[in-house]
C-alpha positions, 0 to 999 in steps of 0.5 A: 248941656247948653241953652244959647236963648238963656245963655246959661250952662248945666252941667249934668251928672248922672242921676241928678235930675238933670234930664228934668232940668234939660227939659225945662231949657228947651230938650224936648226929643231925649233920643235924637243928638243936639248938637247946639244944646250938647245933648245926646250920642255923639258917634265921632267923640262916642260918649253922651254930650250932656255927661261930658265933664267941663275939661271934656266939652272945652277940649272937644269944642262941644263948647267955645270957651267964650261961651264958657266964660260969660254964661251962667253955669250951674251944676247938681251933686249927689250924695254918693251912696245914693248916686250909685245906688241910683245908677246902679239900678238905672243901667240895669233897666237900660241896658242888657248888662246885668250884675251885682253892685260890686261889678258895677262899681269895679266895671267888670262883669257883664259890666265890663264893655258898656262902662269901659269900652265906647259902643253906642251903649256906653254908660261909663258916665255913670261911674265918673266921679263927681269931682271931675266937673269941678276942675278945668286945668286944674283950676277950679270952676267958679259955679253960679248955682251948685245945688246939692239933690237933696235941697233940689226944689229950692235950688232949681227955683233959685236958678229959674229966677236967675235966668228969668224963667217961669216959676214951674220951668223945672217941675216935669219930672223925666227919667225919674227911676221908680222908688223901691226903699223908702231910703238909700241906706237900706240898700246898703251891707257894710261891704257895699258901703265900704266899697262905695267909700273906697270907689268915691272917697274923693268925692266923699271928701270933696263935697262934705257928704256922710252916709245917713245911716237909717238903717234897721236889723231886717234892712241889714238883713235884706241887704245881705241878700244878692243885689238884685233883690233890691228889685222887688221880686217881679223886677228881679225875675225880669232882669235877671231870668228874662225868657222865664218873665215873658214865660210867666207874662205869657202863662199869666196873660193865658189863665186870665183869658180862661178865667174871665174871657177874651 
């Protein structure tokens, strides 16, 4: 997205934080397109701006290349695994598509139409390689700021210093996904490893990342199990099973009003 007041561009990847950073440059209304930040559903391009890769705003002029050149531009990279284990459950929440990892990851499956194709739903930036937003022409992008997720907090407050904005511009925490394991090596079999090492190996390489594997013999155990356990059991049922979880909402609401009154 650009911010023209700050004179500065971010470059959002998906399950970066970058809508905590876009609301710290000014995004207030998340669901309406902007076209002066780049931001939201564009029907005549039919993808989300703030996901465009840089090759993708230049080419659409979504940005002059003026602008380009002279503002500040900084970016935010994940560690592979855990970007996809993040997007993963992030589509399944927001949208009707419901599967296993292996069909996100290879869009297929129910998968197949908001990854692939462009409806209004689409979520194919969530399998975009990192390494695109790092080239334009084939040339590298000089970045100002290139912070990597997991040194977030000093790298936002690096940015906010340099383009002059206050010290909590970036604190909000929006889109934030709920935390289901307490790391994101847990999630992981060796085939979803393996298959996340195949789907991304350049961006593996590119950005110098290795799995952290902290893995114990009952996380390996439960990550045997069909993807969507990794839910919790009411997230699961209501993901995958939704007229039974309003059934059991409704049966649940029912037996309290009888136990305790309307």
């Amino acid at each position: 997205m650009i911010s023209h007041l700050h004179k500065c561009i971010f470059i959002h990847i998906t399950k970066c934080a970058g809508s905590s950073v876009e609301h710290g440059l000014g995004v207030k209304d998340f669901r309406s397109a902007n076209y002066e930040h780049a931001f939201g559903w564009c029907p005549k391009l039919k993808l989300f701006m703030q996901h465009a890769t840089p090759q993708q705003m230049l080419d659409t002029g979504l940005i002059k290349r003026a602008d380009w050149d002279q503002y500040y531009k900084f970016i935010v990279v994940r560690n592979p695994w855990e970007r996809a284990y993040s997007d993963y459950f992030w589509v399944m929440s927001n949208s009707s598509a419901k599967g296993s990892f292996d069909d996100f990851i290879r869009a297929k499956g129910k998968f197949s139409n908001i990854l692939i194709r462009n409806p209004e739903d689409f979520r194919g930036e969530h399998l975009y390689q990192q390494k695109d937003y790092f080239f334009v022409d084939g040339t590298p992008i000089h970045y100002d700021s290139i912070i990597r997720y997991e040194a977030l907090t000093l790298g936002l407050d690096t940015v906010a210093q340099d383009l002059n904005l206050p010290p909590t511009a970036f604190a909000s925490h929006i889109n934030q996904f709920p935390k289901r394991i307490s790391h994101y090596s847990h999630f992981y079999s060796d085939k979803r490893k393996r298959l996340v090492e195949t789907e991304f190996k350049h961006d593996i390489s590119f950005l110098n990342y290795v799995f952290e594997d902290r893995r114990t013999p009952l996380t390996r155990l439960r990550a045997l199990t069909p993807s969507l356990f990794a839910l919790g059991g009411s997230q699961f049922i209501k993901m995958r099973y939704p007229v039974l979880h309003q059934r059991l909402k409704a049966a649940k609401k029912s037996l309290f009003k009888v136990s305790y009154g309307s």
